[in-house]
N, C-alpha and C positions, 0 to 999 in steps of 0.2 A: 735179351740175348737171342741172337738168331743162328739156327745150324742148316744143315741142312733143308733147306724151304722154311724151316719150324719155327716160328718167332715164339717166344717166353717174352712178357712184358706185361711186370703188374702196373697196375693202374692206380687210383684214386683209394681202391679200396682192394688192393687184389690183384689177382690174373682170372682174367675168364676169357673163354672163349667156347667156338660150337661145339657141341658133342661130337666127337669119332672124326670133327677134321682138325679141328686145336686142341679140344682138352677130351686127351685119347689117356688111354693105361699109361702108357708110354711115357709122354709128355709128364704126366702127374709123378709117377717116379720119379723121372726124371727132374723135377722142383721138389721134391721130396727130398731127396739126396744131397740138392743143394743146399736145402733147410739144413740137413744135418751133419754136412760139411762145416757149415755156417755157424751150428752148433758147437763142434767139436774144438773151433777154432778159438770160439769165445768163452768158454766155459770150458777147464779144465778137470772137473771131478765130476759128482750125477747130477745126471740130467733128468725131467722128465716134461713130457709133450701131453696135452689134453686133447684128444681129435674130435669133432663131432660132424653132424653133417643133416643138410636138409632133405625134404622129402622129394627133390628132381630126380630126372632119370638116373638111375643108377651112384646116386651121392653114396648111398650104402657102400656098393662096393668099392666106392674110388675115396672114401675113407680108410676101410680093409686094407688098402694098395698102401696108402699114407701112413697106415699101422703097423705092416710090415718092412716096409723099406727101413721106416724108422729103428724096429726092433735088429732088424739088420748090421746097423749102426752102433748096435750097444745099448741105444736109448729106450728107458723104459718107456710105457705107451700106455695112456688110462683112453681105453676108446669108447665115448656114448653108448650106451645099449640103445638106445632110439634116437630118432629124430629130434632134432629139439633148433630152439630158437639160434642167432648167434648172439644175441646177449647172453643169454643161459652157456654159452661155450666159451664166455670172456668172462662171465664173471666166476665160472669153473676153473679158469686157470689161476685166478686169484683165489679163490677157497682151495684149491686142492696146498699150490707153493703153503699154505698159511697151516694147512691142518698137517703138513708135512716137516714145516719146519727144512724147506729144500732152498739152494742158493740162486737156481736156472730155474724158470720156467715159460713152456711159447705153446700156445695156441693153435690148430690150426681147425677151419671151419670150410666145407666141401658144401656150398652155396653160391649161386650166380643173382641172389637177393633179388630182385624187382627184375632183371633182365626175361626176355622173351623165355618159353619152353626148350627151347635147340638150346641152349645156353647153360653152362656151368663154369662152376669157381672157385677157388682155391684163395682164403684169406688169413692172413697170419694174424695173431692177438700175440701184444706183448706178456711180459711176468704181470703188467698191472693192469690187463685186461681191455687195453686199447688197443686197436690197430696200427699195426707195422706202420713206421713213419718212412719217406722216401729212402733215408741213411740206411736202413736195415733193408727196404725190399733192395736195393742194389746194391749191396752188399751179398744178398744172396744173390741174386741174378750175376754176378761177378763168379761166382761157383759153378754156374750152369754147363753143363756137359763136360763136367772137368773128370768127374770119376762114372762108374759106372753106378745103376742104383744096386746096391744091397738086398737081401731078401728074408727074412726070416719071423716066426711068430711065436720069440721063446718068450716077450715078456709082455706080451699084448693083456692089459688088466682091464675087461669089460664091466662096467658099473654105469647105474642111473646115476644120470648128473642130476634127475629135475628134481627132488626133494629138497637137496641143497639150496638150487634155484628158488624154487616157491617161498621159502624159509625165509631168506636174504630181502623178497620183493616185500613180502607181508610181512618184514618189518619197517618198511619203508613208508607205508600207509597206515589211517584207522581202518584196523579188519573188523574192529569191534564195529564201528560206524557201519560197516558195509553187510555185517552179517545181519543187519538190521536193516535194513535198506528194502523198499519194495519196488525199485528200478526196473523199468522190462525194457530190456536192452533187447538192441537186434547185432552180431556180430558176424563179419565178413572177416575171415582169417582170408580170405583167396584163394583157397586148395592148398592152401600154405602149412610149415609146423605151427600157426600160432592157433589149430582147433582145438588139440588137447592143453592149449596151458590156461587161457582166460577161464574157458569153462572149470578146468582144477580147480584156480586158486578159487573161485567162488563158486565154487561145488555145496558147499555148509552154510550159505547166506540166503536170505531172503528173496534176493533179486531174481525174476525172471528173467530165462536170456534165452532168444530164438536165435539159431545158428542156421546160416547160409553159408553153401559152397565149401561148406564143411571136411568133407572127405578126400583125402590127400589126391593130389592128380597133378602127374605131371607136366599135361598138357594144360592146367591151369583155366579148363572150359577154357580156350580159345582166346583167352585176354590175359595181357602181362598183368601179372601180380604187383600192380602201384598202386599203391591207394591214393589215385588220384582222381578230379569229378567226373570223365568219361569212363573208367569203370568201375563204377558205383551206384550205375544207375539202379541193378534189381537190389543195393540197399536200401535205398533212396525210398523205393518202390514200397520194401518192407514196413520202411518207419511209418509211412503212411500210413498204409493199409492196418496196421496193429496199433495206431497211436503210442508208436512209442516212448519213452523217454529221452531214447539215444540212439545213435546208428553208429558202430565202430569197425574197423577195418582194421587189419597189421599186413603188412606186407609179406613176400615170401617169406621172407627168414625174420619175419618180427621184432623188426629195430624200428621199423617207422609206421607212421600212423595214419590214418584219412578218419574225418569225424564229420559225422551229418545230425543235426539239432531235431528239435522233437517237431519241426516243425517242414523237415525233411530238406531241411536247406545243408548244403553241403560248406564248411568252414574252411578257408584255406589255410595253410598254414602260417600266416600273417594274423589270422585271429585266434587260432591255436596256442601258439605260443605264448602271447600276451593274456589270455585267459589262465595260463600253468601260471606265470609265472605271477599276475595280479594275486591268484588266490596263495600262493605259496608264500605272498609276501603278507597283506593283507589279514588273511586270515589266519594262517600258519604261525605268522611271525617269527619267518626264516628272514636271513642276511645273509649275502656273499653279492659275488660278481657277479655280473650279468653278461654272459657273450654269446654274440650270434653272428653268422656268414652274412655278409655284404649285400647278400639277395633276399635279407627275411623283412624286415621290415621298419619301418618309423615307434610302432604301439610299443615296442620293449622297451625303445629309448627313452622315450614318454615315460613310461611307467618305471622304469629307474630313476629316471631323473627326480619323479614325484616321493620315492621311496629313500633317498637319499643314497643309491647305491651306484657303483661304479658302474661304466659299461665299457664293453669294445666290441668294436668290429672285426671278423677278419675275411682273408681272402676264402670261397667256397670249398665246401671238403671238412667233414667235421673231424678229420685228421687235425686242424690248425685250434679246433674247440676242443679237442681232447688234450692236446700240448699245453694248452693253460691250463685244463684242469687237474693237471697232474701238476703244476706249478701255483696255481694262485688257489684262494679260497673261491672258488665260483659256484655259485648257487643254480644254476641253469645254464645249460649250453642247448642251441639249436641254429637247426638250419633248412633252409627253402623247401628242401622236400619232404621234409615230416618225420625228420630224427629229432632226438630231445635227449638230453644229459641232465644227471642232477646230483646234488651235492651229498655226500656219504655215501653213495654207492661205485661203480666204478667208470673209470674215464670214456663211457662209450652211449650209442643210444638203444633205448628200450621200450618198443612199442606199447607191451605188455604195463609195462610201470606207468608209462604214461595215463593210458587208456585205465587202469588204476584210479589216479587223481582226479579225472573227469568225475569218474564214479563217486569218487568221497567229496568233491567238488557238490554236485547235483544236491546229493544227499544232504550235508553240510549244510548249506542256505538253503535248503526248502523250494527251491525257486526253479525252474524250466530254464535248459539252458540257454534259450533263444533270449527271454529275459536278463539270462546273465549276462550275457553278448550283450546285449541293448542297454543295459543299466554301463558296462564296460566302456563300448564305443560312446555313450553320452557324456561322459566324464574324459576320455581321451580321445576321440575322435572315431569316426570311420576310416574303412579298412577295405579298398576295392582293390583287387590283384590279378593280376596276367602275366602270361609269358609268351612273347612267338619265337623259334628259332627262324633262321633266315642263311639257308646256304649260298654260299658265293661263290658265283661262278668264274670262269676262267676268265672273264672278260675285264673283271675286277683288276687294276693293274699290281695290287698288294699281293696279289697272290704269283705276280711273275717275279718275286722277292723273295729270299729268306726270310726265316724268322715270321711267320706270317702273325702271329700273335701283333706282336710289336710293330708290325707295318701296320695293321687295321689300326690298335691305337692312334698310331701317327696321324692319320690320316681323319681318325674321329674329332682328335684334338685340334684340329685345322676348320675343323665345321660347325663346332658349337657357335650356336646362338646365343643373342643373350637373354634371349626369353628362349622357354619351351611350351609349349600349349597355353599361350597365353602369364605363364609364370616366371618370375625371373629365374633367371641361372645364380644364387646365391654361395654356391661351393661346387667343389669336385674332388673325387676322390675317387684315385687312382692305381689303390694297392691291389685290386683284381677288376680288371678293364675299368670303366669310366661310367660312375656312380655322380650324376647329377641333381643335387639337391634343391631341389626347387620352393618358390613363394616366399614368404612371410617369414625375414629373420629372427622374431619373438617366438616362433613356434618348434620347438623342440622337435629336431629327427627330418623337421621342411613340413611345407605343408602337401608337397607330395613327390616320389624320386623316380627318376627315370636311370635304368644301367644299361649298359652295353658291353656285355665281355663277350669277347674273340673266346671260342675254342683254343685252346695250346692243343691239337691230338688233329683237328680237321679245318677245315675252309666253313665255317660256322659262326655265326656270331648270335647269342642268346640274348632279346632284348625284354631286360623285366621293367614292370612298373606298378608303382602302389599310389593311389590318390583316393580322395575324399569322396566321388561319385565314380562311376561306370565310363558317362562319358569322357571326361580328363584320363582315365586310364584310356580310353580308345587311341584318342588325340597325341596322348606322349608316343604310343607305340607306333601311331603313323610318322608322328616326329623323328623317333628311332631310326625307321625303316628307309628314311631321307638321309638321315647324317650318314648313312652307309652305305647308302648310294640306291637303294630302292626306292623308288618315286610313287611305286602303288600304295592304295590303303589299304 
């Protein structure tokens, strides 16, 4: 919704935008208000909202602003006394509806997660602890500037959400296992809220743990908060230099993960996944569904297939992983950038819980995790991964078109080959841009894929790809960068 210059427009996970030129006081009331328009509309009797928020510039108060406007409304308001994760803020909306015994309950989390320093964000969580699906953010965004915001702080109820949190996670693992555990972990929260919570829950165990970058900063020492391998080098650095067992990472607001082996090698999350989800089946002797976004990888389907368990694919956006898991029995959900979902807790990802299972993982088999990885990829394959984006410029004739999304397709599907880096074209799959399965039709998942999805938002086209060695992943991506009209390598 746009007024005044001012666009409102949530995203994928939210609205975010700069500080003090899009996401102002103003502004935030302003979607506040909507919220609780939105509220008042669908829910006829009480109400009550869980607000929490991370440790960027000024989250604190442009929670406060979100606590007020609400109380404003009528609506009562449980606000965070501290910073905390946004899992810890989703799965609070589901503990509080539950210990309440209340018919409404919404979430909202004041976090611009992994985005730059200049940047914040405004996320809504449903009653069951998942993020707003399209139906609902536009639904509110239909509200936007309709009334004025509201202002008042009669029922603002301040309370620690993270005891509840800790409680919930550490029944989700052996804490018994962990308390015994002599692990010296290295962990990189990012300047993030995930410093106070890893070190919590394992405050009483064994394991030693060296924290870097520790202490909350808004400017995040100069690098976006993604736990991704460019910055992760001074973990990288740590594991070394300490021989450690682990290197762990959580992003700003600690939903997703980055993991580097004791051997300082960094995992992408193509060998992450398949690792949670090998031991969760294997060992654990858990059962459900297996679903991951379109961009994670071949080793899950492999390893479902071995396990005898269902899989699916969906389009990227762990919005579409969290919709089944509120509908089917799903034992793990993930996706490309290092969120991870799991079965009995609630429909969203958690850094914290994940980075968890590594730990009782380690522990559990006795064994280094580089050897788990290796003993893994021997029995399902190897696991090379990349990504380049590739902007496109005017000259591109799709883009003198509507619909650019859907012209880039057009236009990719006109180009396929029938080999790609030497590998047949065996399938395509087209439900979020064009997902090429390549080689050897006995080999579950291909024996390696090339994707190509168009941005929907900009003139962009993300080209992923996962194969057997380094080189074939090089060679797909120059393949890529052909079919779309870039000639360079």
């Amino acid at each position: 919704m746009k007024r005044k210059n001012v666009e409102i427009k949530f995203g994928t996970d939210g609205w975010r935008g700069i500080i003090a030129k899009d996401f102002t006081f103003e502004n935030v009331r302003m979607v506040t208000q909507a919220v609780a328009d939105y509220l008042k509309k669908k829910v006829s009797d009480f109400q009550k909202v869980v607000v929490g928020y991370d440790t960027r510039f000024l989250s604190d108060k442009f929670a406060m602003a979100v606590a007020r406007v609400l109380c404003g409304n009528g609506i009562k308001v449980i606000l965070s006394s501290c910073a905390l994760s946004s899992p810890a803020l989703s799965y609070s909306v589901v503990n509080e509806m539950n210990e309440m015994n209340e018919k409404a309950g919404l979430g909202i989390m004041i976090t611009a997660s992994h985005n730059p320093p200049n940047f914040n964000g405004l996320k809504i969580k449903t009653e069951f602890g998942a993020s707003a699906d399209k139906a609902i953010t536009e639904e509110i965004e239909h509200y936007l500037f309709r009334n004025k915001p509201k202002d008042s702080n009669g029922k603002i109820e301040v309370k620690d959400l993270i005891p509840a949190y800790f409680k919930k996670v550490k029944s989700l693992v052996n804490m018994e296992l962990l308390r015994n555990a002599r692990l010296k972990i290295i962990y990189d929260p990012m300047f993030g809220v995930g410093s106070g919570l890893l070190p919590g829950i394992l405050k009483n165990t064994k394991c030693k743990m060296f924290s870097i970058h520790s202490n909350p900063d808004p400017l995040f020492g100069g690098i976006n908060p993604e736990p991704i391998k460019k910055n992760l080098k001074d973990l990288i650095k740590e594991v070394v230099k300490k021989k450690a067992d682990i290197g762990i990472a959580t992003d700003g607001d600690a939903d997703r993960i980055g993991l580097v082996d004791d051997t300082g090698r960094y995992l992408t999350p193509h060998q992450v996944f398949p690792l949670i989800l090998s031991y969760l089946t294997e060992v654990k002797g858990l059962k459900g569904k297996v679903v991951q976004t379109i961009s994670l990888g071949y080793l899950g389907e492999r390893i479902a297939h071995q396990y005898g368990l269902s899989f699916q694919e969906v389009p990227v956006g762990f919005k579409y992983v969290a919709c089944l898991m509120q509908t089917h029995n799903v034992l793990i959900g993930g996706e490309e950038s290092g969120g991870f979902g799991y079965k009995g807790y609630i429909p969203e990802r958690d850094g914290i819980l994940s980075l968890l299972f590594f730990l009782e993982m380690i522990a559990k088999k006795k064994k280094k995790l580089s050897c788990i990885l290796n003993e893994l990829e021997q029995k399902f394959g190897k696991s090379y991964y990349d990504r380049v984006d590739i902007k496109i410029n005017q000259s591109v004739k799709v883009l003198k078109c509507q619909g650019i999304k859907e012209k880039i397709n057009s236009v990719i599907i006109k180009k396929v080959p029938k080999r790609i880096a030497g590998m047949k074209v065996r399938e395509i799959r087209t439900y979020d841009g064009m997902k090429f399965i390549l080689g050897s039709s006995n080999i579950i998942g291909g024996e390696a894929w090339l994707l190509l999805r168009p941005s929907g938002t900009e003139p962009l086209v993300r080209i992923y790809a996962e194969a057997n060695s380094p080189v074939k992943v090089r060679e797909m991506l120059k393949a890529g960068k052909q079919m779309i009209g870039r000639r360079q390598a």
